[in-house]
FIDRENKE-118033 format. One record per residue: x, y, z of N, C-alpha, C, O in turn. Coordinates in steps of 0.05 Angstrom, whole numbers, padded with zeros to 5 digits, always signed. Atoms other than C-alpha are relative to their C-alpha. Layout:
% FIDRENKE-118033
XYZXYZXYZXYZ...
This chain:
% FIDRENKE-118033
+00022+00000+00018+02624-01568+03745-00026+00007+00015-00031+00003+00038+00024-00008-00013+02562-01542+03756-00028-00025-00003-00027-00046-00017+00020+00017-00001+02495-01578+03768-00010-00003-00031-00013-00024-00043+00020-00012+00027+02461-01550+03702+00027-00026-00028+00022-00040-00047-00017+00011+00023+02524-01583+03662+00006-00036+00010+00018-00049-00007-00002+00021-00009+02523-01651+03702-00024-00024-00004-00022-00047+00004+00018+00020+00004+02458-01682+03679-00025+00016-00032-00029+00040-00036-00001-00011+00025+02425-01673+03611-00026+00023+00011-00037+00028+00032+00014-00034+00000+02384-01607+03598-00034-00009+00000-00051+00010+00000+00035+00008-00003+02307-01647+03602+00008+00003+00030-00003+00022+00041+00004+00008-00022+02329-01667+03670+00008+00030+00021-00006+00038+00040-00004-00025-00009+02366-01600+03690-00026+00022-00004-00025+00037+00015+00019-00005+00003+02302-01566+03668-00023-00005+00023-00033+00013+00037+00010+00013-00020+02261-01613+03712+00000+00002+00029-00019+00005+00045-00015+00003-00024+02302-01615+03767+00015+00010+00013+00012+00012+00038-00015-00024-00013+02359-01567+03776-00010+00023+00004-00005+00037+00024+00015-00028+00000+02315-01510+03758-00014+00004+00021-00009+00025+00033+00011-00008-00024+02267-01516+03812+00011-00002+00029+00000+00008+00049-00015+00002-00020+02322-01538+03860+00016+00034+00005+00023+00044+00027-00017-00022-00004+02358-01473+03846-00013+00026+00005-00003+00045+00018+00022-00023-00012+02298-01425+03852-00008-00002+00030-00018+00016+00044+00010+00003-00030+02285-01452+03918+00019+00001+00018+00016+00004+00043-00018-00005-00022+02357-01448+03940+00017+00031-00004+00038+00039+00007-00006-00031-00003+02361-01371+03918-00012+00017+00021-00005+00040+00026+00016-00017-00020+02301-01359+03977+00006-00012+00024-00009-00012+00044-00007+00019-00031+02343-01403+04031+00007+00028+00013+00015+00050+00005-00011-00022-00018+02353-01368+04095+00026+00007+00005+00034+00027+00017-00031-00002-00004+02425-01378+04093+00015+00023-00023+00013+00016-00047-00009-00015+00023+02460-01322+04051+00033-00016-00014+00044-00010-00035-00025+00002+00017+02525-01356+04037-00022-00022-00018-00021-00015-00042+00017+00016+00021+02472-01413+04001-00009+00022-00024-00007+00018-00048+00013-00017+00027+02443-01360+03958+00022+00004-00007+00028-00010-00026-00019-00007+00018+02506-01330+03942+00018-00021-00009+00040-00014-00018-00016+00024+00013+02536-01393+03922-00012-00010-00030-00002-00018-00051+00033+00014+00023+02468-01412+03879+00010+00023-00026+00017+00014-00048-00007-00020+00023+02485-01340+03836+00017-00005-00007+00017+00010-00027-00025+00002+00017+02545-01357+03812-00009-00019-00029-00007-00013-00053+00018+00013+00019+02506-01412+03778-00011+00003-00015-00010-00012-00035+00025-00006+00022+02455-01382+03741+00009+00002-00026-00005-00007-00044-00007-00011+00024+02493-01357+03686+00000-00033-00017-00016-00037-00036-00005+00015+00006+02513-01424+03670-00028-00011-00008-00028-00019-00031+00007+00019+00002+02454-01458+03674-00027+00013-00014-00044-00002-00024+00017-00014+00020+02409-01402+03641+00017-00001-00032+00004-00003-00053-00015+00012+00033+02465-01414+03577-00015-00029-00007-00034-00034-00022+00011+00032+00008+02454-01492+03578-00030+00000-00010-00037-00010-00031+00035+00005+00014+02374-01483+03572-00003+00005-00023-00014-00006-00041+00000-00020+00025+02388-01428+03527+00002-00025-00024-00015-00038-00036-00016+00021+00018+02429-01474+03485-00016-00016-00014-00017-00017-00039+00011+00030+00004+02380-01538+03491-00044+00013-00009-00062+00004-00023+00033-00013+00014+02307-01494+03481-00009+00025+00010-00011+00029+00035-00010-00037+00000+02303-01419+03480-00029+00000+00017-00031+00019+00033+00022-00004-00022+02229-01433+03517+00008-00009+00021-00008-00006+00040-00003+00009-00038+02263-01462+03581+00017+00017+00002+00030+00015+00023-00026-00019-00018+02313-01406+03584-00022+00030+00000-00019+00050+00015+00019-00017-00009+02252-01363+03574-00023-00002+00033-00032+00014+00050+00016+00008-00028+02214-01400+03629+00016+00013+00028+00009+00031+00045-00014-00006-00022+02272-01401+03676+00009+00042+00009+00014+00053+00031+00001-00023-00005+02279-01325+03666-00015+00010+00014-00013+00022+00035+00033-00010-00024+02211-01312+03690-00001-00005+00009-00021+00004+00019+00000+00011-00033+02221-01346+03749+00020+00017+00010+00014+00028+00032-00019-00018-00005+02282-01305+03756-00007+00023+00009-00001+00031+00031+00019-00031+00000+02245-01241+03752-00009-00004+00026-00001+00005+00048+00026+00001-00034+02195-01259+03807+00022+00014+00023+00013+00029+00041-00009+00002-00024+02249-01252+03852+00002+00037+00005+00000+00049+00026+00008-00031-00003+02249-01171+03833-00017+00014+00013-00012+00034+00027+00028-00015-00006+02179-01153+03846-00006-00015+00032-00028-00011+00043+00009+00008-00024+02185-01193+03917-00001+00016+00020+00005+00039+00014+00008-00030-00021+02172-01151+03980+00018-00010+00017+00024+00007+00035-00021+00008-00022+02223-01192+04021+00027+00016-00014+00030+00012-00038-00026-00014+00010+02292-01148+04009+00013-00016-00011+00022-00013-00033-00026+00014+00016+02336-01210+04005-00006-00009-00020+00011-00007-00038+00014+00006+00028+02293-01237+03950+00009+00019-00021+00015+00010-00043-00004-00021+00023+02308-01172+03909+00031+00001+00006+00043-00003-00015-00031+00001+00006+02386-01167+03930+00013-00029-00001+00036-00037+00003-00013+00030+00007+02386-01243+03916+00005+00011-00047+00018+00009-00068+00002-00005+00033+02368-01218+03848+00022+00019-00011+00034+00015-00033-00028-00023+00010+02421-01162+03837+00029-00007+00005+00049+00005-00003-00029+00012-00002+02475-01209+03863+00004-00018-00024+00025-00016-00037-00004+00016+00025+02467-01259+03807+00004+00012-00021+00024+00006-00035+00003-00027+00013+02452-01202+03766+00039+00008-00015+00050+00009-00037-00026-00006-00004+02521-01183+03780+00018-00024-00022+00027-00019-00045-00009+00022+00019+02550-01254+03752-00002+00005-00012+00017+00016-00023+00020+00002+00031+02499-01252+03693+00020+00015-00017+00034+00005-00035-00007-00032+00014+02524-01179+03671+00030-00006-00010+00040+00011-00024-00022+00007+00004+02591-01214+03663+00005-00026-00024+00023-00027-00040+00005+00022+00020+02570-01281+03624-00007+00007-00023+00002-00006-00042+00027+00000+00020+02520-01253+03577+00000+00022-00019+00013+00040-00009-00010-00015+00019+02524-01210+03523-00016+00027+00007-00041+00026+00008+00016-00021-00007+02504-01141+03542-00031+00017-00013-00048+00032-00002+00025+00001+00019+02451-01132+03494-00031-00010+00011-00053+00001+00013+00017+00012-00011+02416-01187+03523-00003+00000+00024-00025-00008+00033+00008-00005-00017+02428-01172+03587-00019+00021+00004-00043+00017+00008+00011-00028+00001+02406-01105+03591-00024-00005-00010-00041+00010+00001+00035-00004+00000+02335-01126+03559-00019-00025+00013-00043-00028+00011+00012+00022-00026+02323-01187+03609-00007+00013+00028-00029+00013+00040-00006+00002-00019+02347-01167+03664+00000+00025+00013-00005+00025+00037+00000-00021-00008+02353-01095+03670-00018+00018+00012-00014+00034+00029+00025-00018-00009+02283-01067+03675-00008-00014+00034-00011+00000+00053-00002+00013-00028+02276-01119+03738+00019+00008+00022+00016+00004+00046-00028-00008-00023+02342-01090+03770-00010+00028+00008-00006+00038+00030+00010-00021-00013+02306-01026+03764-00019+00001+00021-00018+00016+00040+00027-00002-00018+02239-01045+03795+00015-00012+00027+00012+00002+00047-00004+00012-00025+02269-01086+03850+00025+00026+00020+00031+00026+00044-00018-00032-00015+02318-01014+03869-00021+00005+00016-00013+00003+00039+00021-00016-00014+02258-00989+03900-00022-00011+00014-00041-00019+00000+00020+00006-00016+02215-01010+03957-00026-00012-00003-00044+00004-00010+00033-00001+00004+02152-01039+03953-00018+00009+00014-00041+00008+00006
């Protein structure tokens, strides 16, 4: 089970969310790539519980595109990767996509 499904969606909000943004910019890469597997999940649950915290948590998501550190932006295209598999293509493609573009290219 994931974190996001282990404690109710005020507290996952609260708590997992900013736990999980902060462990997508760890120095360790197998931590980040552990953290992406996550997201999908725990961007559904918000979804689910209030369509403004799955909007919030998106925009935090994003940031990680427009960052100037590389792994920051191929932290973002690895989750990405998950996402594109969870999520209905529709909605991916107008979240997530224009960010996959900007973060392709250098700052």
């Amino acid at each position: 089970a994931t974190l996001s499904n282990l404690f109710s969606s005020a507290a996952t909000y609260s708590v997992v969310v900013p736990l999980t943004i902060s462990l997508l910019t760890d120095d360790v890469a197998d931590v980040r790539m552990e953290v992406c597997k996550s997201i999908g999940a725990l961007v559904k649950r918000l979804g689910e519980a209030d369509p403004a915290w799955r909007t919030s948590v998106v925009e935090r998501l994003l940031q990680l595109g427009a960052s100037k550190n590389y792994q920051h932006r191929l932290t973002l295209v690895r989750f990405c990767d998950h996402l594109s598999r969870e999520m209905e293509s529709v909605i991916f493609s107008s979240l997530f996509l224009p960010a996959l573009i900007t973060a392709s290219k250098d700052p």
